[in-house]
C-alpha positions as CSV (number, residue, x, y, z in Angstrom):
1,X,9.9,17.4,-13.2
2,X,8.1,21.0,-12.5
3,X,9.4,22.6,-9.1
4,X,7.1,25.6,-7.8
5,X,9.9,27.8,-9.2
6,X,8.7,27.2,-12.2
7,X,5.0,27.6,-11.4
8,X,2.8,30.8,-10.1
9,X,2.7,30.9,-6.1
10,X,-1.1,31.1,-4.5
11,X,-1.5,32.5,-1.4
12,X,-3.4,29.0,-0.1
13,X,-2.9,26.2,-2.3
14,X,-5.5,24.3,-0.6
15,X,-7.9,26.7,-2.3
16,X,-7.1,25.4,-5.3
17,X,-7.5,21.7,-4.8
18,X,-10.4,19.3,-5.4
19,X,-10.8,15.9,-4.2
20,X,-9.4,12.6,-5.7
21,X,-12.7,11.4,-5.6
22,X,-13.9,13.8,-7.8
23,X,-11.2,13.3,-10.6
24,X,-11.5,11.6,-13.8
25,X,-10.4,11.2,-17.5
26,X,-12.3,14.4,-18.2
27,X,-10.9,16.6,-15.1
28,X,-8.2,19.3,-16.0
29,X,-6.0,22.0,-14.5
30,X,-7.0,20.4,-11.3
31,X,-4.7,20.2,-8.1
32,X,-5.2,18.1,-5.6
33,X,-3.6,17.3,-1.8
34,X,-2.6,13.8,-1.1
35,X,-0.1,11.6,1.5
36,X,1.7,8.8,-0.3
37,X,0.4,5.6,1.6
38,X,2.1,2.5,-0.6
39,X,5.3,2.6,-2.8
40,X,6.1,-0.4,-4.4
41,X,9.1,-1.3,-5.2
42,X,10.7,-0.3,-9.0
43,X,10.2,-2.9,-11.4
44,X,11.3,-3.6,-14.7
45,X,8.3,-4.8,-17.5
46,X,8.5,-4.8,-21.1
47,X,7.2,-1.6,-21.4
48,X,10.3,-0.1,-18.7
49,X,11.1,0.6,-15.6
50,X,8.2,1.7,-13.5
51,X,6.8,1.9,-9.9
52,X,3.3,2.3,-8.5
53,X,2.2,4.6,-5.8
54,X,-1.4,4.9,-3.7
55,X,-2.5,8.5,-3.0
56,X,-5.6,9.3,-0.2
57,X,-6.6,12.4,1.0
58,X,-9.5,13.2,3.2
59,X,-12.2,11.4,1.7
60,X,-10.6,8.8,-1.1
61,X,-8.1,6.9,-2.5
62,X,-6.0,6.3,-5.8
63,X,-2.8,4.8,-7.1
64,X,-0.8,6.5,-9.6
65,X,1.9,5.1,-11.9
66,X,5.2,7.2,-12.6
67,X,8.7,7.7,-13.9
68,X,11.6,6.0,-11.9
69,X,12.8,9.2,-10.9
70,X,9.2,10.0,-8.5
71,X,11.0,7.1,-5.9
72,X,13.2,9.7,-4.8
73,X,11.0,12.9,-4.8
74,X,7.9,10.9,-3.1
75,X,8.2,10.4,0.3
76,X,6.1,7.7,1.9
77,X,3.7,9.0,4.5
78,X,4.4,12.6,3.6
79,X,1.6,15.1,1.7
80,X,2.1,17.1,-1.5
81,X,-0.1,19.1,-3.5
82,X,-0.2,17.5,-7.0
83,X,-1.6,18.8,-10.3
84,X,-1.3,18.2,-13.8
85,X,-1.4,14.1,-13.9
86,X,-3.0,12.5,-16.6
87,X,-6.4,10.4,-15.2
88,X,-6.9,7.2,-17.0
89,X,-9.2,3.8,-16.5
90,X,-7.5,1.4,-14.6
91,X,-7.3,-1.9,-17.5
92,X,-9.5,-4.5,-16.6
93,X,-7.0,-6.8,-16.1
94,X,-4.7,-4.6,-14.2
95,X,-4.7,-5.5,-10.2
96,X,-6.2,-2.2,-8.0
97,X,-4.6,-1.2,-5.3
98,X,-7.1,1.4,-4.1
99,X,-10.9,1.9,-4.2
100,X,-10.7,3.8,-7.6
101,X,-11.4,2.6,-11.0
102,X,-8.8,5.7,-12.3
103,X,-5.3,5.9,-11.9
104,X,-2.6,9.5,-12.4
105,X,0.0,8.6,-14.6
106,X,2.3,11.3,-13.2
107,X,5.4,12.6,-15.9
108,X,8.0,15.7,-16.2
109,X,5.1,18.2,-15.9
110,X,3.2,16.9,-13.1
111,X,3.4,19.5,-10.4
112,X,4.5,18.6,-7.1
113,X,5.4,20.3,-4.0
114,X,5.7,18.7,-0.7
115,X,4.0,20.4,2.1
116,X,4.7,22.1,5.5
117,X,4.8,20.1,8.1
118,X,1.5,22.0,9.5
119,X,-0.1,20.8,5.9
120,X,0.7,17.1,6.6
121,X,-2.3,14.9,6.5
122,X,-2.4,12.6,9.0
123,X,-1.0,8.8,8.8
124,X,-4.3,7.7,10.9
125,X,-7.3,5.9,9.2
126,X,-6.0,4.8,6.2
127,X,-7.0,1.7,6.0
128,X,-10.2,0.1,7.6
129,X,-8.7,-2.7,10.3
130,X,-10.4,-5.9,11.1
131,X,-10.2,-7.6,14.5
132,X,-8.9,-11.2,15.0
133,X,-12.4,-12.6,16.0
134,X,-14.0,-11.2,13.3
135,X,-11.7,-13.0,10.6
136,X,-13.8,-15.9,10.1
137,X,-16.5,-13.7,8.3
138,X,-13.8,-13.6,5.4
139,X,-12.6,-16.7,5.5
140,X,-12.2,-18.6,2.1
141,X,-13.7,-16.1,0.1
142,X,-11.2,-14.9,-2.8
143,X,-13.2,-11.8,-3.1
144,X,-12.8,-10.6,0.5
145,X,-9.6,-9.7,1.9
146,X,-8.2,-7.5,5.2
147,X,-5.9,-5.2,7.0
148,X,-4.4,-5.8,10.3
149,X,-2.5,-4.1,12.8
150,X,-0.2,-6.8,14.4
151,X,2.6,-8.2,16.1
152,X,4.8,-10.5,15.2
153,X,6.3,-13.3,18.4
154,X,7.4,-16.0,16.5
155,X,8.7,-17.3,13.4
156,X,9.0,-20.8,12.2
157,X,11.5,-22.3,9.5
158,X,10.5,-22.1,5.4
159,X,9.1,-25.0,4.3
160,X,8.2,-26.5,0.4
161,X,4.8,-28.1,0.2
162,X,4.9,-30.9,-2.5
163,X,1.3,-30.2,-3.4
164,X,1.4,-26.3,-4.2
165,X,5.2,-26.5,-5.3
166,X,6.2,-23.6,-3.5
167,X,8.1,-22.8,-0.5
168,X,6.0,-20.6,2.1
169,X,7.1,-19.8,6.1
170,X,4.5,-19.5,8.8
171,X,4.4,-16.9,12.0
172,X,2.9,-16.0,14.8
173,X,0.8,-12.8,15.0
174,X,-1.2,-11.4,17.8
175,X,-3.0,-8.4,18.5
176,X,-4.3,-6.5,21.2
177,X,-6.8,-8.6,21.5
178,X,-4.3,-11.5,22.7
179,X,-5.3,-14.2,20.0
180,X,-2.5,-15.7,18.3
181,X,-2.8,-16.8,14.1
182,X,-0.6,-17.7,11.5
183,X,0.4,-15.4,8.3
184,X,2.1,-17.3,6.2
185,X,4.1,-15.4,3.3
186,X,4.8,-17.1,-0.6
187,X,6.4,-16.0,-3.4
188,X,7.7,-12.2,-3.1
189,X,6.9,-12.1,0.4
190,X,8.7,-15.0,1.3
191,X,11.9,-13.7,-0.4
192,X,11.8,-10.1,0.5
193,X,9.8,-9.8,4.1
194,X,10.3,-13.4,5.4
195,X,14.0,-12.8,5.7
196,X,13.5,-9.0,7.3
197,X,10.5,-10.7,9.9
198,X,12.6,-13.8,10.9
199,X,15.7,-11.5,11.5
200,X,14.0,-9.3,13.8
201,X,11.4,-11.1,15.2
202,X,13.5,-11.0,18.6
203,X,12.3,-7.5,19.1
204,X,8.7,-8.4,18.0
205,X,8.1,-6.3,15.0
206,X,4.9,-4.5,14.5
207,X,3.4,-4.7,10.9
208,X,0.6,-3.6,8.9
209,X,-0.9,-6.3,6.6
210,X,-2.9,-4.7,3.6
211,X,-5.0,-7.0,1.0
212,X,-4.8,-10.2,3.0
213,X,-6.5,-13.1,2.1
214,X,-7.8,-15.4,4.9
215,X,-8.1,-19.0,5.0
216,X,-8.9,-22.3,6.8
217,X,-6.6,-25.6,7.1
218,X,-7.9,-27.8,9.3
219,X,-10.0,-25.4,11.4
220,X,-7.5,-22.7,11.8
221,X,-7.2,-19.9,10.4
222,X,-4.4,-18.9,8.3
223,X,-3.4,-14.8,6.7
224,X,-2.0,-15.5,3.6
225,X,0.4,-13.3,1.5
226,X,1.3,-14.5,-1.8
227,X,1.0,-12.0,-4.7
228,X,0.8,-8.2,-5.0
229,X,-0.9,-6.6,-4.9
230,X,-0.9,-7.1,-1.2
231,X,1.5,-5.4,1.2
232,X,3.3,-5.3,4.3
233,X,4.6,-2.1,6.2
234,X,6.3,-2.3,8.7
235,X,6.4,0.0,11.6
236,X,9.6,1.8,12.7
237,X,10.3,0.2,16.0
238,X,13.7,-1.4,14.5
């Protein structure tokens, strides 16, 4: 991996840099300034071991894929100036995490340096929240999907439905709006965040649900997380 050692010092970066918007298979010695919004976690596929990141700065987003080692030198939520990255078309059968149709693959000769802290983006409008009473305008659409800002009060026991084959667990989430639903987590989530929010849900944890999918049983409605490339974050109250 390239450190600024290695690479001529400017007098403003910033100066440098273009917008991820404005990148694309064709774009090169470009440099750009991003915050690291998603990480997932390192997986292994047939073609390695690999992990995916989402990039924004001030005006777009886009998701880069990378060497193992980028989990450690990528903070989340922190800003770097970034250059050198290959930009490819996402496959068409490739899930998107962001609202780009490229991707960076970053390698060894991307070039990355973190920021000062007074060259932090900030963490703040990231993602476009939608309010409780407006989540029947997506509901039962595959197409549509939402963020929300929530809490979570209670949690109820996992459970197998017969008809899906597959276990899934149920809480309760309210906003500030006071208007309890139900996100119900399958699959990954179920084994990975369901343990984490049923642990903790004494302190009522505050999460961030990206990509959900909303539905209606029986005249309620119901968040659903069951495949990526939807996300939780969670905040840092425990």
């Amino acid at each position: 991996m390239a450190s600024s050692s290695t690479r001529p010092v400017y007098s403003s970066m910033e100066e440098k840099c273009t917008t991820l918007g404005q990148l694309n298979p064709n774009s090169h010695n470009w440099f750009v300034k991003v915050l690291v919004a998603e990480k997932t976690p390192i997986r292994n596929t047939r073609w390695g071991r690999h992990m995916k990141l989402v990039f924004v700065d001030k005006e777009s987003i886009i998701y880069g894929q990378d060497l193992e080692q980028l989990d450690k030198l990528l903070d989340l939520y922190k800003t770097y100036f970034m250059g050198n990255a290959k930009i490819r078309q996402i496959a068409a059968n490739t899930p998107i995490l962001a609202a780009s149709e490229y991707q960076m693959v970053l390698n060894r000769s991307t070039y990355i340096k973190l920021c000062s802290q007074q060259e932090q983006l900030p963490i703040t409008n990231i993602y476009q929240l939608t309010r409780f009473a407006q989540c029947s305008e997506f509901a039962d659409v595959a197409s549509k999907q939402i963020n929300l800002l929530c809490a979570v009060i209670h949690v109820f026991p996992p459970r197998f439905v017969q008809r899906t084959r597959r276990n899934l667990q149920d809480f309760v989430i309210v906003n500030e709006e006071h208007r309890p639903m139900l996100l119900t987590l399958w699959e990954e989530f179920l084994q990975n965040e369901g343990p984490r929010l049923s642990e903790n849900v004494h302190k009522v944890p505050v999460i961030l649900g990206i990509r959900l999918s909303v539905n209606t049983f029986y005249g309620k409605t119901i968040f659903f997380l069951f495949h990526r490339p939807k996300k939780i974050i969670f905040s840092a109250v425990y």
